[in-house]
C-alpha positions in Angstrom: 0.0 0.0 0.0 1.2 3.6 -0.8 1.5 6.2 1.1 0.3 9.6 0.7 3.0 11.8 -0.8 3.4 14.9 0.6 3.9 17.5 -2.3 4.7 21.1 -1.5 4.4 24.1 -3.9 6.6 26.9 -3.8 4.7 29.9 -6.0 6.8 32.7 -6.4 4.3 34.0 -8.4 3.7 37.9 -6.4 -0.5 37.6 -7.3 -2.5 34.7 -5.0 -4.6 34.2 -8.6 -2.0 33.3 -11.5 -1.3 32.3 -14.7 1.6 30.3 -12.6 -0.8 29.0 -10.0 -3.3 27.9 -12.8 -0.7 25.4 -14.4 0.0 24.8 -11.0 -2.9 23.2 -10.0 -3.5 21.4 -13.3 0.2 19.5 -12.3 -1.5 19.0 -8.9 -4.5 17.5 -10.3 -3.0 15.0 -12.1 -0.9 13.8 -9.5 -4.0 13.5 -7.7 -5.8 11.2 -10.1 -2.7 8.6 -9.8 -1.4 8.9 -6.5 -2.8 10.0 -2.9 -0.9 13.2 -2.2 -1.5 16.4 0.2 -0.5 19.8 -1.1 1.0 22.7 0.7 1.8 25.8 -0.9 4.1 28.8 0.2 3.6 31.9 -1.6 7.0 33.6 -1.3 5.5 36.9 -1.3 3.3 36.7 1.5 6.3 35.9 3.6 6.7 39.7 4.6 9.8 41.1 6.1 11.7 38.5 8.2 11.9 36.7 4.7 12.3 39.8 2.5 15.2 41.4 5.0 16.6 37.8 6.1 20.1 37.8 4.9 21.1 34.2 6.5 18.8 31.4 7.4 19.5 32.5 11.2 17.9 36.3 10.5 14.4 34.7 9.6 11.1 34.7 11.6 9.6 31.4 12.9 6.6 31.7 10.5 9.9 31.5 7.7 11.4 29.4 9.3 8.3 27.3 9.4 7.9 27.3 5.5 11.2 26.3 4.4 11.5 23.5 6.8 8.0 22.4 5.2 9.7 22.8 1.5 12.7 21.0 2.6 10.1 17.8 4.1 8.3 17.5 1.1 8.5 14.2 -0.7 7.7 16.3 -4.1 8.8 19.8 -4.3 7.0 21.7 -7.0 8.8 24.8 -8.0 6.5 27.3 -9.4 7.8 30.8 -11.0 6.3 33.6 -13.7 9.5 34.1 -16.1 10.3 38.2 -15.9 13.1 39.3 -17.7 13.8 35.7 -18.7 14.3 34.8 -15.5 12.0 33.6 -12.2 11.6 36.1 -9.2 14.4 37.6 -6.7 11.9 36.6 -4.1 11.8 33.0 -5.7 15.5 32.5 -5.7 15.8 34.3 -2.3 13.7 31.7 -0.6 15.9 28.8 -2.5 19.0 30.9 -0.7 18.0 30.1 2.9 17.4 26.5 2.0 19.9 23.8 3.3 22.4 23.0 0.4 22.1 19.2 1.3 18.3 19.6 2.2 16.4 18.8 -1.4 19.9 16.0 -2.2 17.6 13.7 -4.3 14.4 15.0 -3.8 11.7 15.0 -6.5 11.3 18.3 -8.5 8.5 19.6 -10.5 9.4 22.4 -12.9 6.6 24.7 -13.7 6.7 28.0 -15.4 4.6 30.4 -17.1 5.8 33.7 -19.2 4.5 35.7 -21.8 5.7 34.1 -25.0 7.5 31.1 -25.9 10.3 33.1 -25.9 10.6 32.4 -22.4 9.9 28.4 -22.4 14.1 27.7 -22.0 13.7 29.5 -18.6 13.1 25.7 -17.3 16.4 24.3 -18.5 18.7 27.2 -18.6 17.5 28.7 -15.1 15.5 26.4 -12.7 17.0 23.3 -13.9 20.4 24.5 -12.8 19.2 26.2 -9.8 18.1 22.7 -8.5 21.0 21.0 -9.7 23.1 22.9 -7.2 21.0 21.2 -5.2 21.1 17.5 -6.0 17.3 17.7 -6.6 16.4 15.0 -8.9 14.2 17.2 -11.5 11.7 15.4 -13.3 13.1 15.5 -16.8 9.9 17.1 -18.2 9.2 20.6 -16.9 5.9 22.5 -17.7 5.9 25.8 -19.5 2.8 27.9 -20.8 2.4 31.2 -22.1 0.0 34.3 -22.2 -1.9 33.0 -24.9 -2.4 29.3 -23.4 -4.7 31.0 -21.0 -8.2 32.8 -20.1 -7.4 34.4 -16.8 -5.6 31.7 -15.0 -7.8 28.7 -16.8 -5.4 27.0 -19.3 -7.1 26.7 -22.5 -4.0 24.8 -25.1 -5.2 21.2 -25.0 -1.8 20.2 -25.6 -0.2 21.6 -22.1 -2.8 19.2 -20.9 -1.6 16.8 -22.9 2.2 17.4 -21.9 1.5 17.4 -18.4 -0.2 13.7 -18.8 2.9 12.9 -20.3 5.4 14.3 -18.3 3.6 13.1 -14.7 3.6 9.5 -17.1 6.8 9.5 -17.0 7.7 10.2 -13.6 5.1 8.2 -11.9 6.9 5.1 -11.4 9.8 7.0 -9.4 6.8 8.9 -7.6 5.3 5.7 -7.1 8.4 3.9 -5.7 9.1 7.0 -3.2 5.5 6.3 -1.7 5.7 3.1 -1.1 9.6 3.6 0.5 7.2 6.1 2.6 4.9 3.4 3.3 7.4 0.8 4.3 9.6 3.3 6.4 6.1 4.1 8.3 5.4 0.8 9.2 8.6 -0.4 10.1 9.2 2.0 12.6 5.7 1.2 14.3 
């Protein structure tokens, strides 16, 4: 029996409704249809100013503190960032900066992004990618990119990002899979 994963989304989208969040959730849903999972979402920018004037993982608040020891738990990371100037957020990469270096070694990784044009679609292999790759996070080799005009609001329209996010949770479900059942066994065992 599998255990329930526990996936955590990190938005550094700065709105609570987004394009960002929208492809968000649609990665979330499918996750959902093939495998018990929980979801917990930080939005960096309602971390207010003992994230935004932290400096050191030692200068931040308990409530920050709080949120990146609940990113660096997760059993799935999602990584969730608008591209702006063809890259994510400063508040995005800030929060990565008072993460634990060794913290997401191995971990799963879910790249999602969303920008204005395809222009902007690389931002998932020449930016997040590597960020997460200082990190030993083992990125799902698919990541998920839409633009402006995949959208109506924040309700993705393209059938085909639907169709790459069935294929790219496809291909990742057997390692997803495999770390829910390690969950599972780990649980029990120490019962």
């Amino acid at each position: 029996m599998s255990s329930v994963l526990n996936v955590v989304i990190v938005n550094g989208s700065p709105t609570e409704r987004s394009k960002t969040m929208g492809l968000t959730d649609l990665v979330t849903s499918s996750l959902a249809e093939k495998l018990p999972i929980t979801t917990t979402r930080i939005d960096v920018y309602r971390l207010g100013p003992g994230f935004t004037s932290a400096v050191m993982r030692d200068d931040v608040t308990a409530d920050v503190e709080e949120a990146l020891a609940t990113a660096e738990s997760a059993d799935v990371l999602i990584a969730a960032a608008p591209v702006f100037r063809a890259s994510y957020p400063g508040m995005f990469k800030h929060f990565f900066d008072l993460i634990e270096q060794y913290a997401l070694a191995n971990k799963p990784v879910i790249l999602v992004a969303t920008g204005g044009s395809d222009r902007h679609a690389l931002v998932i292999e020449h930016v997040l990618r590597p960020l997460f790759g200082f990190f030993q996070a083992a990125t799902a080799p698919v990541g998920f990119y839409a633009n402006a005009g995949d959208f109506d609001g924040t309700l993705v329209l393209n059938n085909e990002v639907y169709s790459r996010i069935e294929v790219g949770i496809g291909d990742i479900l057997p390692q997803l899979k495999a770390q829910a059942d390690s969950a599972s066994t780990t649980s029990v065992s120490r019962t």
